[in-house]
N, CA, C and O atoms as a GROMACS GRO file, in nm:
protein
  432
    1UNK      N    1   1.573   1.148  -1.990
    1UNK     CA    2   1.460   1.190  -1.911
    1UNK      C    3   1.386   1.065  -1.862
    1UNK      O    4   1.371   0.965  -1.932
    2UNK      N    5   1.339   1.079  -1.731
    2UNK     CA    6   1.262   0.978  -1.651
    2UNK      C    7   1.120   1.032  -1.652
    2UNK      O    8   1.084   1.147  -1.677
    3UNK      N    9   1.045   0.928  -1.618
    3UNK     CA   10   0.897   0.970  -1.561
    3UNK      C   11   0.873   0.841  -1.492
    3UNK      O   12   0.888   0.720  -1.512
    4UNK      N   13   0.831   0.924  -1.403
    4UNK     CA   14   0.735   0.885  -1.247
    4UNK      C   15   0.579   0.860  -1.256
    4UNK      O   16   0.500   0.946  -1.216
    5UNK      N   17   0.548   0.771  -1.295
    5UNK     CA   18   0.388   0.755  -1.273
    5UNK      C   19   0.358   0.643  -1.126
    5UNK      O   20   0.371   0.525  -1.095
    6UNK      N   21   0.313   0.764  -1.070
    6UNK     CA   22   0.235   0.718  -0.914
    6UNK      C   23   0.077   0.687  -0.923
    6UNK      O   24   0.039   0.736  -1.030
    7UNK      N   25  -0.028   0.628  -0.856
    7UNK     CA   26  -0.132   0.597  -0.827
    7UNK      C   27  -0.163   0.593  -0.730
    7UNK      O   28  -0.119   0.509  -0.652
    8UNK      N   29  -0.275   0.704  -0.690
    8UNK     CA   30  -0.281   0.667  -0.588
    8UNK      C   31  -0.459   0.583  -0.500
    8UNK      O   32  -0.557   0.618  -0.567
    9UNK      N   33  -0.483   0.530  -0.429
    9UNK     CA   34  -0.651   0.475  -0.427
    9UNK      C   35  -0.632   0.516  -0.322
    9UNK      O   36  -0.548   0.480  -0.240
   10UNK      N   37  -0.739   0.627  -0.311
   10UNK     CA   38  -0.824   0.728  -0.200
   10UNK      C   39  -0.895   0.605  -0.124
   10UNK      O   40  -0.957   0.516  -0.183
   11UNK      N   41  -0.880   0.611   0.001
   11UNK     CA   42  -0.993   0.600   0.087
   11UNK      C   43  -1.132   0.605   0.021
   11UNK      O   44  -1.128   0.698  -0.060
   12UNK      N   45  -1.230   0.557   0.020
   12UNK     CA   46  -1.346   0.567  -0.012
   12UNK      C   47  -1.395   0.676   0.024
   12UNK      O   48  -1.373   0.688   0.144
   13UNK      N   49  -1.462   0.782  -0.023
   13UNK     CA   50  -1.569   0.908   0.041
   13UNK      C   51  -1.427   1.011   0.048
   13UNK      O   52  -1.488   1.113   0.079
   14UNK      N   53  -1.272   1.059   0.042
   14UNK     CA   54  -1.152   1.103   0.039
   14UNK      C   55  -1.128   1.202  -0.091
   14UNK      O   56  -1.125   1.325  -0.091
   15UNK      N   57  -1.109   1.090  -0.228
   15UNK     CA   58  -1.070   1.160  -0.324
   15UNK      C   59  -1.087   1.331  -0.335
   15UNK      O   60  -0.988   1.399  -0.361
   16UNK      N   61  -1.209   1.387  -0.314
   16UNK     CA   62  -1.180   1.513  -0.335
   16UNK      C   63  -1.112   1.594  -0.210
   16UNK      O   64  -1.078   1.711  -0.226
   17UNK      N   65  -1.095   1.536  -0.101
   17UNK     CA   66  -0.977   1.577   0.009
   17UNK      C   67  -0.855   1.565  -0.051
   17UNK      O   68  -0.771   1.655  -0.040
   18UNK      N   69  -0.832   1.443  -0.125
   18UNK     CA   70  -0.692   1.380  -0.161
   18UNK      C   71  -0.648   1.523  -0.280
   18UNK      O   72  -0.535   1.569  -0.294
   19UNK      N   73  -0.771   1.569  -0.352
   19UNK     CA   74  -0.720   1.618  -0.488
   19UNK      C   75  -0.714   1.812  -0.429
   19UNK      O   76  -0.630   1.881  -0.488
   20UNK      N   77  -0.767   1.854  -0.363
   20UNK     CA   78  -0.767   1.946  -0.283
   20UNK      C   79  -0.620   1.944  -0.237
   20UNK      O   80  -0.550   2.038  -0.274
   21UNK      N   81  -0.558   1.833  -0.149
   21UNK     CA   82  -0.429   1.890  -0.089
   21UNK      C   83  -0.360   1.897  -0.210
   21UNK      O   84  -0.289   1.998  -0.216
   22UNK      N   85  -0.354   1.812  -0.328
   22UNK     CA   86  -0.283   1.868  -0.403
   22UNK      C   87  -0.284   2.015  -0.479
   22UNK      O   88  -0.188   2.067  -0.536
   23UNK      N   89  -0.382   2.055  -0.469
   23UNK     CA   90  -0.428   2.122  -0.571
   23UNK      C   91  -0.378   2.279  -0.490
   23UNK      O   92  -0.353   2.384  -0.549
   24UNK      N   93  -0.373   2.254  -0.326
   24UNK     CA   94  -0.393   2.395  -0.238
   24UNK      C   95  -0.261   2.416  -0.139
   24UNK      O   96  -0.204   2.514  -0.092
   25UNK      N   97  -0.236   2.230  -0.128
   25UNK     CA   98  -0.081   2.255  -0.040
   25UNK      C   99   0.027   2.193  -0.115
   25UNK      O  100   0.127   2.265  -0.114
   26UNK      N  101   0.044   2.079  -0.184
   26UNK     CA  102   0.143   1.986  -0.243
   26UNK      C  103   0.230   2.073  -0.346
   26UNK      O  104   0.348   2.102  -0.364
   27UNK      N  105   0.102   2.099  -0.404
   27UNK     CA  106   0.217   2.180  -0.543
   27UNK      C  107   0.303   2.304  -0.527
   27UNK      O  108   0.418   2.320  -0.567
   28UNK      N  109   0.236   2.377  -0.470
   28UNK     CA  110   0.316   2.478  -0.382
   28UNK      C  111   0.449   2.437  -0.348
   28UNK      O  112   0.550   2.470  -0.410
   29UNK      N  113   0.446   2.354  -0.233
   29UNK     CA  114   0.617   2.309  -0.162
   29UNK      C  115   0.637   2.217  -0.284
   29UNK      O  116   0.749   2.253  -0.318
   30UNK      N  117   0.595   2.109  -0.384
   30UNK     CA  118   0.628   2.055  -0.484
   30UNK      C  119   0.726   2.170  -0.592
   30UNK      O  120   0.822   2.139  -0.662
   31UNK      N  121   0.659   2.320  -0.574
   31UNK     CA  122   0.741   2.398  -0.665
   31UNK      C  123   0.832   2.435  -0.605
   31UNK      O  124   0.928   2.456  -0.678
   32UNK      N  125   0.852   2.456  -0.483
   32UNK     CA  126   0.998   2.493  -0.400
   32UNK      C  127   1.109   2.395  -0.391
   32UNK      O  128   1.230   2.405  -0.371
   33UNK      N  129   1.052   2.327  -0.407
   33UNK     CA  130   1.164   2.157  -0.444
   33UNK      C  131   1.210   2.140  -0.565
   33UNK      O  132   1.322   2.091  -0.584
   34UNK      N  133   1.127   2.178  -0.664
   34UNK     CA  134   1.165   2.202  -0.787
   34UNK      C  135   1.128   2.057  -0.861
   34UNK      O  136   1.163   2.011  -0.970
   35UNK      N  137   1.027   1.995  -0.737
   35UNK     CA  138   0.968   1.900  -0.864
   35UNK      C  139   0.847   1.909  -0.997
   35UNK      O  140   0.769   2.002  -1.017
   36UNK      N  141   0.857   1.818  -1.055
   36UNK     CA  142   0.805   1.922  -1.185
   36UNK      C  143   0.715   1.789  -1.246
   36UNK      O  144   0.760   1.679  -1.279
   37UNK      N  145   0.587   1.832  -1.250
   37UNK     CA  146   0.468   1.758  -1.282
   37UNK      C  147   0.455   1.746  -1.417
   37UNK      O  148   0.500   1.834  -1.491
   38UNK      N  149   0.391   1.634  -1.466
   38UNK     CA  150   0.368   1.610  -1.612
   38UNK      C  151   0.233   1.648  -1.636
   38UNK      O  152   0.195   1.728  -1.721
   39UNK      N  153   0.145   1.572  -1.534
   39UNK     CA  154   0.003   1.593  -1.525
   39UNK      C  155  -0.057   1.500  -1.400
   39UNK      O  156  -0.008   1.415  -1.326
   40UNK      N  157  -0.210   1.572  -1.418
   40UNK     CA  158  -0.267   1.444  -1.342
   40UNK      C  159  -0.375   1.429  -1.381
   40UNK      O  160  -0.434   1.528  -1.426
   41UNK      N  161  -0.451   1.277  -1.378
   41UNK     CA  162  -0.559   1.230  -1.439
   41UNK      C  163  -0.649   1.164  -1.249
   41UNK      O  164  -0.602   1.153  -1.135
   42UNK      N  165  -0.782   1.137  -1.308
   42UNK     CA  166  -0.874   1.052  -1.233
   42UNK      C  167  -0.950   0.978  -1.366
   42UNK      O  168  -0.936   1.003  -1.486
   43UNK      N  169  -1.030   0.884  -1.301
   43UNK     CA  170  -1.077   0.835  -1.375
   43UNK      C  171  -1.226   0.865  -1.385
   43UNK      O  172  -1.302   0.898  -1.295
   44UNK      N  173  -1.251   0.844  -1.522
   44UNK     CA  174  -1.408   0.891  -1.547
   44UNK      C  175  -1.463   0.744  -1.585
   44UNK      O  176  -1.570   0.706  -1.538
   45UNK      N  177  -1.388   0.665  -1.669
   45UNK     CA  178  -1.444   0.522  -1.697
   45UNK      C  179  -1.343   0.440  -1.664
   45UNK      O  180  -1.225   0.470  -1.687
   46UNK      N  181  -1.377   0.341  -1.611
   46UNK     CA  182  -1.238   0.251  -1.571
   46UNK      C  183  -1.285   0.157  -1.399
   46UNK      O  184  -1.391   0.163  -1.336
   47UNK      N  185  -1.220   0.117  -1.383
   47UNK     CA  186  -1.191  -0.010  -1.266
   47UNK      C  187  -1.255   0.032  -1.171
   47UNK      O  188  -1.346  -0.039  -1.127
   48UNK      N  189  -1.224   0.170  -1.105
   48UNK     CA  190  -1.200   0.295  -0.983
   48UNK      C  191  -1.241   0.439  -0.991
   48UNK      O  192  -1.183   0.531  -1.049
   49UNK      N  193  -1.321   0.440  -0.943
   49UNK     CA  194  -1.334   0.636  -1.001
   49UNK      C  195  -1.252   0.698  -0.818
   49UNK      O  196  -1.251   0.817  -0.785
   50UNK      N  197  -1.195   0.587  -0.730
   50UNK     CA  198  -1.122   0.607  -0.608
   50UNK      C  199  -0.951   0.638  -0.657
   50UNK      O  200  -0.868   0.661  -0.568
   51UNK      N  201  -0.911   0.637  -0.798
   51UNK     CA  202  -0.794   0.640  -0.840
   51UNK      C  203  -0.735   0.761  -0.858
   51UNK      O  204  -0.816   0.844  -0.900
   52UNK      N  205  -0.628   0.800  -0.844
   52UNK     CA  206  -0.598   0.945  -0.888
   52UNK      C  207  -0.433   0.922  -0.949
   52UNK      O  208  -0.342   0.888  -0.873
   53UNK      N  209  -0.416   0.943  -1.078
   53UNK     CA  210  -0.270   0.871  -1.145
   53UNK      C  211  -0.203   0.992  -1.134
   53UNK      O  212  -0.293   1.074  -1.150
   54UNK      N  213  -0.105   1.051  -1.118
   54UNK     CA  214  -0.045   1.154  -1.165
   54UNK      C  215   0.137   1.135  -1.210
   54UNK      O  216   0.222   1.057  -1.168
   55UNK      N  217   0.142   1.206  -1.276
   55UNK     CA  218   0.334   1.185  -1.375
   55UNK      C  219   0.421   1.315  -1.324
   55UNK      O  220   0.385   1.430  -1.302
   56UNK      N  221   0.529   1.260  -1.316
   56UNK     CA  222   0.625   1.395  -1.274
   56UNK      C  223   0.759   1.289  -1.331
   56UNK      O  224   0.778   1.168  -1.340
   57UNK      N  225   0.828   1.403  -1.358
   57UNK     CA  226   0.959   1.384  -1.483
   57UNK      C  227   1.096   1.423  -1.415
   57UNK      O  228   1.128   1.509  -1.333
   58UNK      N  229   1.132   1.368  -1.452
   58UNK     CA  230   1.288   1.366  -1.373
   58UNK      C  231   1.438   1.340  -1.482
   58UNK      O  232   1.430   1.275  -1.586
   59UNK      N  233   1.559   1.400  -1.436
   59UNK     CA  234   1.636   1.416  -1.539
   59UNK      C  235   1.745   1.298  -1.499
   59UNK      O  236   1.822   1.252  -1.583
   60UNK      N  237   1.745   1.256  -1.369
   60UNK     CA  238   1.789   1.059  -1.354
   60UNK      C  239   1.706   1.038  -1.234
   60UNK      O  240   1.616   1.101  -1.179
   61UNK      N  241   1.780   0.904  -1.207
   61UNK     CA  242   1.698   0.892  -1.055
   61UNK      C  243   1.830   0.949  -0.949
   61UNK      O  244   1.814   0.927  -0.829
   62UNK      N  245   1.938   1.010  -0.985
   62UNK     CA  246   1.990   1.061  -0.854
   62UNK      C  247   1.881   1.167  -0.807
   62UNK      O  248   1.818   1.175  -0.701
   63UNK      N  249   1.880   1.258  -0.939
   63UNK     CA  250   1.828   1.372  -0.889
   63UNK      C  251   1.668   1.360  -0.822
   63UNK      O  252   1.626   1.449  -0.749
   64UNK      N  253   1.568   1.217  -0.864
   64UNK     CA  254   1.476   1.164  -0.837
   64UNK      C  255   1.498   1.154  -0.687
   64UNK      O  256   1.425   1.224  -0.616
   65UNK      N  257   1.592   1.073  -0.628
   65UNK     CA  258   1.621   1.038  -0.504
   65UNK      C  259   1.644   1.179  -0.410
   65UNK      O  260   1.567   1.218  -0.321
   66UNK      N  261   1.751   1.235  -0.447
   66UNK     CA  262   1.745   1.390  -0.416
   66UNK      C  263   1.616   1.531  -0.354
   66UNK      O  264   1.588   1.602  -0.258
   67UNK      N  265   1.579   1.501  -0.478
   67UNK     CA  266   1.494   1.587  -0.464
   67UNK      C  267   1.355   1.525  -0.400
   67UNK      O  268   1.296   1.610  -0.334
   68UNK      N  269   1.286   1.390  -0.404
   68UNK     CA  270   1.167   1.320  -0.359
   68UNK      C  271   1.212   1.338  -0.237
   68UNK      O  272   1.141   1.406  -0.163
   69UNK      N  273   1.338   1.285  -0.182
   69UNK     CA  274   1.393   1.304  -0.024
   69UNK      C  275   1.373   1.429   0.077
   69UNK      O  276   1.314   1.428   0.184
   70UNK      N  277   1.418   1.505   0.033
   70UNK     CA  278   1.424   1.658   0.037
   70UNK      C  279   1.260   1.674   0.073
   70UNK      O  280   1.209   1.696   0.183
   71UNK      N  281   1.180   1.650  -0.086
   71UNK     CA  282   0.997   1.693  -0.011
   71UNK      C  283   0.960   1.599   0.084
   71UNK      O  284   0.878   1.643   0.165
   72UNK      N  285   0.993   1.480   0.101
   72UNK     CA  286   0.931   1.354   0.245
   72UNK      C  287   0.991   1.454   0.360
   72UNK      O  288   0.912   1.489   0.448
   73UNK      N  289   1.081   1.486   0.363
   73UNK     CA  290   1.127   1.507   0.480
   73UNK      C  291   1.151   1.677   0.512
   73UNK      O  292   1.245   1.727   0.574
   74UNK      N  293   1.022   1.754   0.442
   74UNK     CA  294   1.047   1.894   0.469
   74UNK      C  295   0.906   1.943   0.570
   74UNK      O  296   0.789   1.925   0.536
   75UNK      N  297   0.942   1.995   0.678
   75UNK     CA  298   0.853   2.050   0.801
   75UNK      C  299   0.731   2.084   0.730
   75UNK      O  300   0.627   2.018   0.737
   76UNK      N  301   0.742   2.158   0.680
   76UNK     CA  302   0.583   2.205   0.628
   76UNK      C  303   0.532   2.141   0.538
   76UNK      O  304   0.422   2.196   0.525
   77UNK      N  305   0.537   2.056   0.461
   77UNK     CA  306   0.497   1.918   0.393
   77UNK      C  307   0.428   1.798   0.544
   77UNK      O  308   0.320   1.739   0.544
   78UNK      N  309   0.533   1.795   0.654
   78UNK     CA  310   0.458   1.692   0.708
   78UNK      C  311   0.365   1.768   0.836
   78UNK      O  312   0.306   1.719   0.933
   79UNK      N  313   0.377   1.862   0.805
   79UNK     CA  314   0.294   1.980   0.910
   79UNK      C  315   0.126   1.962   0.842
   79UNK      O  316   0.010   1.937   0.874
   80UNK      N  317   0.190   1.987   0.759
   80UNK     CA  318   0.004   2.046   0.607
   80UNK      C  319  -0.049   1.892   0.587
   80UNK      O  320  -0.168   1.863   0.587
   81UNK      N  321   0.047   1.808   0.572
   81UNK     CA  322   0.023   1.660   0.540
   81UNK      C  323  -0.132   1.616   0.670
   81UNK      O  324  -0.251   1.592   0.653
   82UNK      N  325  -0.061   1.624   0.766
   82UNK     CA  326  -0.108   1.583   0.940
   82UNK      C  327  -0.247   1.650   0.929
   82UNK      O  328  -0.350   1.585   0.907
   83UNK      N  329  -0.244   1.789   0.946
   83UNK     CA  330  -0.325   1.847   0.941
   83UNK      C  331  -0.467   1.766   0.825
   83UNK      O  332  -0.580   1.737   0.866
   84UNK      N  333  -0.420   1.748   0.691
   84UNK     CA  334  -0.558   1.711   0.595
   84UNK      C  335  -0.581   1.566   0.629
   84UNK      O  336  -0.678   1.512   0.577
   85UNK      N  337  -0.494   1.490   0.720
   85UNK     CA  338  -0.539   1.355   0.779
   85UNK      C  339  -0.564   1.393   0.931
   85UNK      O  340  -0.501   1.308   0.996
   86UNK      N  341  -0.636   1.495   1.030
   86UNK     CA  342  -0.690   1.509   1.113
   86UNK      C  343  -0.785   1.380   1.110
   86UNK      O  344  -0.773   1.276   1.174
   87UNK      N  345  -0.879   1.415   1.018
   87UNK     CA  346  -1.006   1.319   1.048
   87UNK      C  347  -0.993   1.176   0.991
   87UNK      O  348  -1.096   1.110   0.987
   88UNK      N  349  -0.852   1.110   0.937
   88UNK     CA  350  -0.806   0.996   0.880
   88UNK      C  351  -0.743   1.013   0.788
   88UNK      O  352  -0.737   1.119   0.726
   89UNK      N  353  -0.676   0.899   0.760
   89UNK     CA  354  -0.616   0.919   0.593
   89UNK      C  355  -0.695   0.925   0.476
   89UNK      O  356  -0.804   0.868   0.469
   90UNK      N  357  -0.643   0.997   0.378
   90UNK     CA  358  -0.705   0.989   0.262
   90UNK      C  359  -0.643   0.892   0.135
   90UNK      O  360  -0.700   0.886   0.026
   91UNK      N  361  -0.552   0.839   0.160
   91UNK     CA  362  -0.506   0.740   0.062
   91UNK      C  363  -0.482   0.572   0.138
   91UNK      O  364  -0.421   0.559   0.244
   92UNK      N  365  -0.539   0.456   0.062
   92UNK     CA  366  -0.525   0.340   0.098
   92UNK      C  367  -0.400   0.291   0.033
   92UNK      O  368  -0.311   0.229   0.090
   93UNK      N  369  -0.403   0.322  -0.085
   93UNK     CA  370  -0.227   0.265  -0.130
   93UNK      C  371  -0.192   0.349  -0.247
   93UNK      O  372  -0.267   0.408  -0.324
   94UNK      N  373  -0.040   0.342  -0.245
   94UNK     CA  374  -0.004   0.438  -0.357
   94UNK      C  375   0.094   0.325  -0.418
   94UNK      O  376   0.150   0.245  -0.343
   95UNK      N  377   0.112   0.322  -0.557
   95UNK     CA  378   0.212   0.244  -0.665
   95UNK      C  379   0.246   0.369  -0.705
   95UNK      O  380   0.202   0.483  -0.689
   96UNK      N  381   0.378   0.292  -0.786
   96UNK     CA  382   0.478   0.432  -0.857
   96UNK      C  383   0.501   0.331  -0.974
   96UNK      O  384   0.447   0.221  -0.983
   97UNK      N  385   0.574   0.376  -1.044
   97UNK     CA  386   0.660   0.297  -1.120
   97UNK      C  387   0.749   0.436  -1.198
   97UNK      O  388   0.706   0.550  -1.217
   98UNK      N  389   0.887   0.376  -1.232
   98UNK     CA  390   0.973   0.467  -1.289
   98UNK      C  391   0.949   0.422  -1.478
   98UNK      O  392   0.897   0.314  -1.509
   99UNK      N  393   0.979   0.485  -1.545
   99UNK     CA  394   0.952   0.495  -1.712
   99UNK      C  395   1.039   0.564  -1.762
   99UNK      O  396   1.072   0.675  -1.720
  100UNK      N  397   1.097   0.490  -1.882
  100UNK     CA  398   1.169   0.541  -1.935
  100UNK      C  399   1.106   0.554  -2.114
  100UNK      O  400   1.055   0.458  -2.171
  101UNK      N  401   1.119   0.662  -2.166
  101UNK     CA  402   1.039   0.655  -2.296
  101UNK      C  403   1.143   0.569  -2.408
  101UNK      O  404   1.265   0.563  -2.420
  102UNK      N  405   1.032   0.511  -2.477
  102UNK     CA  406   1.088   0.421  -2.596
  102UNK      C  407   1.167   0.565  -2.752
  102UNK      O  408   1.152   0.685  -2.771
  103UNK      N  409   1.228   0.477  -2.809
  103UNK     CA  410   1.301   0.585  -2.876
  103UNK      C  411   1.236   0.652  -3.016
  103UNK      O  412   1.287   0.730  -3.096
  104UNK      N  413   1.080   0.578  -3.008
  104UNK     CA  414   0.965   0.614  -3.046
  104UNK      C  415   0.872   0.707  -2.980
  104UNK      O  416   0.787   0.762  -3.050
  105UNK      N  417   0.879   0.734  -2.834
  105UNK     CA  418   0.790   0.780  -2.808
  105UNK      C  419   0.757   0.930  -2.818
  105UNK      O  420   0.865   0.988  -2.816
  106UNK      N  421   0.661   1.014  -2.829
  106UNK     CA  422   0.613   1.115  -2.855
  106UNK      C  423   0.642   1.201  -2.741
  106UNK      O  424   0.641   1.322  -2.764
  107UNK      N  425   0.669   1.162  -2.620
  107UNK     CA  426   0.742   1.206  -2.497
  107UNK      C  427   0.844   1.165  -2.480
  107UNK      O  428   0.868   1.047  -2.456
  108UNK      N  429   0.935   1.263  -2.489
  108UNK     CA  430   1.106   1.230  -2.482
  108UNK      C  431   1.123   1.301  -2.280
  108UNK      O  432   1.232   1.299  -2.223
   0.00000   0.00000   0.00000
């Protein structure tokens, strides 16, 4: 098992646009793709309260590549996308990083 931890830093004055599309359009076509979320955090104390981290789990990176491909490039993802950046973007940069759990860890 893989995990995906992305970050993303909202635009300033954004974040609750940013957490809205997830919350009303993303996960939706995210469940028709069959990608599959771990969680998601913001921050309450820390660097950024502009941050929004979220994890999604994967069973290699073919199927990572596969299936992430598939949601970039599906009509109504970049239809709904366009639409919640009418009035600008809501994200300044996004990091990922791929993880693999230690043979200790409490998440396999």
């Amino acid at each position: 098992m893989l995990y995906e931890l992305r970050t993303y830093t909202a635009i300033p004055g954004r974040l609750p646009d940013l957490l809205n599309r997830f919350q009303t359009i993303t996960l939706g076509i995210w469940q028709r793709h069959g990608i599959r979320q771990v969680g998601f955090w913001t921050v309450q104390i820390g660097d950024s309260n502009q941050h929004l981290f979220y994890m999604l789990q994967w069973d290699s990176l073919a199927e990572r590549e596969r299936i992430w491909n598939g949601f970039m490039r599906d009509p109504e993802w970049l239809s709904r996308r366009a639409e919640t950046e009418k009035n600008g973007p809501l994200v300044a940069s996004v990091v990922n990083a791929i993880l693999e759990p230690t043979a200790f860890s409490a998440l396999q």
